[in-house]
N, C-alpha and C positions, 0 to 999 in steps of 0.2 A: 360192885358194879359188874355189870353182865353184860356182854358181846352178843351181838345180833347171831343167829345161825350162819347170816351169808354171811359174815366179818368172819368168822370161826373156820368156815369153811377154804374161803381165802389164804386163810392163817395156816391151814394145816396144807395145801396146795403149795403155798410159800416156802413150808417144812420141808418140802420133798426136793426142793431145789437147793437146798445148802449143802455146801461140800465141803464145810470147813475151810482150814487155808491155805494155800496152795505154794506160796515161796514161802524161803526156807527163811527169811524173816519174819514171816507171818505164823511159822508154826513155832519159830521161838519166843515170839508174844503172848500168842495162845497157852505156851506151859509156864508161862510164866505167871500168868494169869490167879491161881488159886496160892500164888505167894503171895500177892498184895493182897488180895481181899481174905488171904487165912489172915491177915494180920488187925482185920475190926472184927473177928469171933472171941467170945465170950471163951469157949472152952479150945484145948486142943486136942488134935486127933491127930495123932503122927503114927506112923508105921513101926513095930516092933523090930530092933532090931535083932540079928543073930543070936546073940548072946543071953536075950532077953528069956526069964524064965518064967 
């Protein structure tokens, strides 16, 4: 399914206005975020730690 130009255009005007989240509840939501939904991926991708060779 494909968006009109002026839909598109809206959409990216729209972009320019987010600023993410602004109390400090909302930006502990926000990192929390890629916990829950890591948790319906098929594979893992975690961070190497120190030790790791």
């Amino acid at each position: 399914m494909t968006i009109s130009k002026k839909q598109l255009k809206a959409n990216r005007e729209n972009a320019k206005k987010s600023t993410g989240p602004k109390t400090s509840q909302g930006i502990d939501a926000s990192t929390k975020h890629n916990q829950v939904h890591g948790l319906y991926t098929d594979k893992f991708v975690g961070r190497r730690s120190k030790n790791h060779r």
